[in-house]
C-alpha positions as CSV (number, residue, x, y, z in Angstrom):
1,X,14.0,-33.8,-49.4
2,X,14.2,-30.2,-50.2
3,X,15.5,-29.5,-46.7
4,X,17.9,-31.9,-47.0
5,X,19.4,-30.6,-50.5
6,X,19.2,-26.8,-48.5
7,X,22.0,-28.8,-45.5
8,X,23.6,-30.3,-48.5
9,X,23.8,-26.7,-50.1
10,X,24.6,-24.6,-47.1
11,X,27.5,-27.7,-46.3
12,X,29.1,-26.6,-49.5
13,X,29.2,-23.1,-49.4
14,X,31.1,-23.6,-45.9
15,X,35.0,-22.9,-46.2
16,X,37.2,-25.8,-46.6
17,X,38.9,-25.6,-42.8
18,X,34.9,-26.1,-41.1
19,X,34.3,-28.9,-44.0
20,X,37.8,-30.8,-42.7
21,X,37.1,-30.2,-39.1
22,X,33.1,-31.3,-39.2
23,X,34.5,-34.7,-41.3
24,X,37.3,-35.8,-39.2
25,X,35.6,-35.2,-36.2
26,X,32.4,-37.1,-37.7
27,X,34.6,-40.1,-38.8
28,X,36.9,-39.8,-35.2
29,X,33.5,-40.1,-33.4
30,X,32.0,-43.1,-35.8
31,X,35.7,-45.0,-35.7
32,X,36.1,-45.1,-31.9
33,X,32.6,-45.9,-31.1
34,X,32.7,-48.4,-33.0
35,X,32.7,-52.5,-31.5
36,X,36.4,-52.7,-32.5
37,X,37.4,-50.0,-29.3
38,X,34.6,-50.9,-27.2
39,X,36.6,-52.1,-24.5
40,X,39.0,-49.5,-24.4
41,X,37.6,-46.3,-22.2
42,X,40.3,-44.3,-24.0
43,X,38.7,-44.7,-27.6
44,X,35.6,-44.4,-26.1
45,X,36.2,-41.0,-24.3
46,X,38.4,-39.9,-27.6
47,X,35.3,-40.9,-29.8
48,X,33.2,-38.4,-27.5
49,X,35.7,-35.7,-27.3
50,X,35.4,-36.1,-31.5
51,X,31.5,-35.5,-30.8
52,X,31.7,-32.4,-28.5
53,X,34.0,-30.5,-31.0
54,X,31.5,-31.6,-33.8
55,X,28.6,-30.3,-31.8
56,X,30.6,-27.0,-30.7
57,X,31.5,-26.2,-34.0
58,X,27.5,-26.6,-35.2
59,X,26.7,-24.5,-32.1
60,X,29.2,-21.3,-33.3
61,X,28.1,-21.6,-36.6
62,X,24.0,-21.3,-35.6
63,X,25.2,-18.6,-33.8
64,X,22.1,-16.5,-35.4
65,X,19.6,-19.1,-34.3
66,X,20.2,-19.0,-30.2
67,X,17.7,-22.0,-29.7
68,X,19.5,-24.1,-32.0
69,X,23.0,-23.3,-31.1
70,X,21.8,-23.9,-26.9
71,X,20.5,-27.0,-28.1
72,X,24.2,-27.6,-29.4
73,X,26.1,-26.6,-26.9
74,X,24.0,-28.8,-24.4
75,X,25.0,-31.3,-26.1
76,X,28.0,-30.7,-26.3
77,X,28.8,-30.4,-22.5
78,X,26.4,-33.8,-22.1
79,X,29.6,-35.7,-24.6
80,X,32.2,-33.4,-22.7
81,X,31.0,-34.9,-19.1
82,X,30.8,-38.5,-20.5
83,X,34.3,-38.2,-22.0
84,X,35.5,-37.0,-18.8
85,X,33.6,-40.1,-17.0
86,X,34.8,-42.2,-20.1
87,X,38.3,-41.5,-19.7
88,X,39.4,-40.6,-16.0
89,X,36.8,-43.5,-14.1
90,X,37.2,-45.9,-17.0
């Protein structure tokens, strides 16, 4: 629990553009996954476009911690390459 109030904390003390950016890209990602757009390939490679900047901007921001911010990046390009797949041989 504490290290969850420490996220919570450091979330806060983040400036308002990174806060607007990590939650529309959060919600974009939950919306288009979703069952609603599960036959479109569009929403589905939008939804993990919404993921890879989410993870990209984590991975710049644990910048100081370079196995952390690999880890992010990796997954990053792993959403990148299924949005490609998602939207150009959907």
């Amino acid at each position: 629990m504490q290290r969850i109030n420490w996220m919570i904390q450091l979330f806060l003390k983040e400036p308002l553009w990174f806060k607007l950016l990590i939650c529309l890209t959060l919600l974009a990602s939950i919306v288009f996954s979703s069952s609603y757009f599960s036959n479109s390939p569009f929403y589905q490679g939008i939804s993990k476009l919404a993921a890879a900047i989410f993870f990209c901007a984590y991975g710049f921001k644990f910048r100081m911690n370079r196995l952390i911010s690999i880890l992010f990046f990796a997954v990053a390009a792993i959403c990148i390459f299924l949005a490609i797949l998602a939207l150009f041989l959907g």
